[in-house]
N, C-alpha and C positions, 0 to 999 in steps of 0.2 A: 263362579267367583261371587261370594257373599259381598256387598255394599250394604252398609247402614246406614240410613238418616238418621244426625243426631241435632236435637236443638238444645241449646248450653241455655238453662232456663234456673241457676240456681245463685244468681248473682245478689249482692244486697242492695242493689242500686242506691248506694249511699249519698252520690252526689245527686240523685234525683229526688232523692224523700219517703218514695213508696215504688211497690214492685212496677216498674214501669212498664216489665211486660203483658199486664193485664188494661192497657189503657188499649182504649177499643180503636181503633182507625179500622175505616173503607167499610165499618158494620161489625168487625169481627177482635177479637185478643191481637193485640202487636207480634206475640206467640206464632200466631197462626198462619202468620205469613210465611214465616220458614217453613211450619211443619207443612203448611202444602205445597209450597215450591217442592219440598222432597219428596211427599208422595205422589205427585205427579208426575217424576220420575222414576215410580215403581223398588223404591228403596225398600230392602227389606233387611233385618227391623227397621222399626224408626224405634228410637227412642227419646225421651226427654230426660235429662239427668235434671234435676232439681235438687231441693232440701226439703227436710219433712216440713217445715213452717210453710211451703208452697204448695206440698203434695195436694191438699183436697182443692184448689184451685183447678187442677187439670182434670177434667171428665172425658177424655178421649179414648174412646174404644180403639183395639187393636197397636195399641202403642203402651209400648213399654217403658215403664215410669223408673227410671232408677235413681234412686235417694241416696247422698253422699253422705255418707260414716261420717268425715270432718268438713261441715261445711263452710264457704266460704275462704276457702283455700287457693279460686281462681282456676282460670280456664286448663291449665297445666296438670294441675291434681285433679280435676273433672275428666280431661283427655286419659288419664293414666288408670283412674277408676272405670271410665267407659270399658277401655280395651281389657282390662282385668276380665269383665262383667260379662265380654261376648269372646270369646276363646277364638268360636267358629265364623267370627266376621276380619274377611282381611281387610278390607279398606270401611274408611269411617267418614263420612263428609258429615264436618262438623261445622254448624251454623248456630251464632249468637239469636237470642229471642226477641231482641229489639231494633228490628232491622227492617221497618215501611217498605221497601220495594226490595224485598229478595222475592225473586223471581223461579220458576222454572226454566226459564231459557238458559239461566246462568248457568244452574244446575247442570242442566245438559251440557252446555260450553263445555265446562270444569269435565266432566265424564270423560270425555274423546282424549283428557291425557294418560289415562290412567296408564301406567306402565310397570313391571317390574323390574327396571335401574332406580326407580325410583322411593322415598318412605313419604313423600311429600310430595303434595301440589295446591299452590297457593298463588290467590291472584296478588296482581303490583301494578299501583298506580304510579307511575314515575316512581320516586324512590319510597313509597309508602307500602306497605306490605300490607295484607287485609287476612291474618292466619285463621281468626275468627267465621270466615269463609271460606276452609279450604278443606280437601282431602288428606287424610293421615292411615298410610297404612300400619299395618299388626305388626312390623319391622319396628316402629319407630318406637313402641314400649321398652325395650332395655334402658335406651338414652331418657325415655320420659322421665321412670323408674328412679336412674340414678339421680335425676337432678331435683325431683323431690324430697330424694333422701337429701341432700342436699343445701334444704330449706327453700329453693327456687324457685320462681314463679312464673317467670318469666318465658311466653311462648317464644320468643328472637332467640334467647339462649338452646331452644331445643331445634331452633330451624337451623342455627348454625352447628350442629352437631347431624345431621340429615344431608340425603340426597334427596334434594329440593327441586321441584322443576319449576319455577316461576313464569305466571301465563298474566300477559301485557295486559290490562284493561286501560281504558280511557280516564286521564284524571274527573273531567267532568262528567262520569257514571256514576247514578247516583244508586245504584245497586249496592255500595256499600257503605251508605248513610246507615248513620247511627244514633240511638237515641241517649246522650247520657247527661242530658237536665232538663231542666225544667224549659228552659228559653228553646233547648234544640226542638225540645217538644212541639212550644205556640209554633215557632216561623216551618214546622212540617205542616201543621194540620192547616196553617193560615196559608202556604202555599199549593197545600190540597182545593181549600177551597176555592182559591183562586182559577187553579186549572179545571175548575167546575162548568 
């Protein structure tokens, strides 16, 4: 069974201002947190989907750069060009770029569901969903497919169309912090340095 690491790295970070996955935390690209939470789970591919305005940003050997045809179309039409892209990968764990503490462990967590009753597996904080963080297998393209044709954007809209298997996390895990301004930015790096 084929798994791909994917990091969803083609976003315009509009409410941030500037590509927010290239700001450097712990030493390294905000990027690179996911990408090696997934190879540290021996994910093969890994790929980065991006946009060509990103593309000479990324220098990482052995990972597959894939460039969306219309960008900034959102995570939905990224998901649906991924699975187009890799025929021969059934399941996809697909992780946002701007995520400080994704982890391998998590990674591995998420792995031990995989099943086939399932197109999906995606964590839940209380009633908060985190799709951005989850596995999607090679089933779930029909539905992705229709709903782009559809003009849709929206990840909820295709998870309600799936067999989803939703796995509990901890509201207070910060596994699935996120970076989408400028402010969430200061109170990460200010609460980094405090834990120094």
């Amino acid at each position: 069974m084929k798994i791909a690491g994917v990091v969803l790295a083609g976003g315009q970070s509009s409410r941030y201002g500037q590509p927010k996955m290239f700001e450097i935390f712990n030493g390294q690209p905000l990027y690179k947190n996911s990408l090696i939470a997934l190879e540290e789970n021996q994910l093969q591919p890994l790929i980065i989907a991006t946009n060509a305005s990103l593309q000479s940003n990324f220098s990482e050997e052995k990972i597959q750069l894939l460039i969306e045809e219309h960008p900034h179309q959102g995570p939905l039409s990224a998901l649906q060009n991924i699975m187009e892209n890799s025929p021969d990968v059934e399941w996809f764990f697909v992780v946002a770029s701007d995520m400080p503490y994704m982890n391998a462990n998590f990674i591995q967590t998420m792995l031990t569901f995989i099943d086939d009753r399932y197109d999906a597996i995606v964590p839940k904080q209380a009633s908060r969903l985190q799709p951005l963080a989850a596995l999607y297998r090679c089933t779930a393209l029909p539905k992705a497919l229709t709903l782009t044709h559809q003009s849709k954007r929206s990840m909820k809209a295709l998870l309600e169309q799936l067999r989803v298997c939703y796995v509990e996390f901890e509201e207070e895990s910060t596994t699935f912090v996120n970076i989408n301004s400028q402010q969430d930015w200061v109170q990460t790096v200010k609460k980094e340095t405090t834990n120094e």
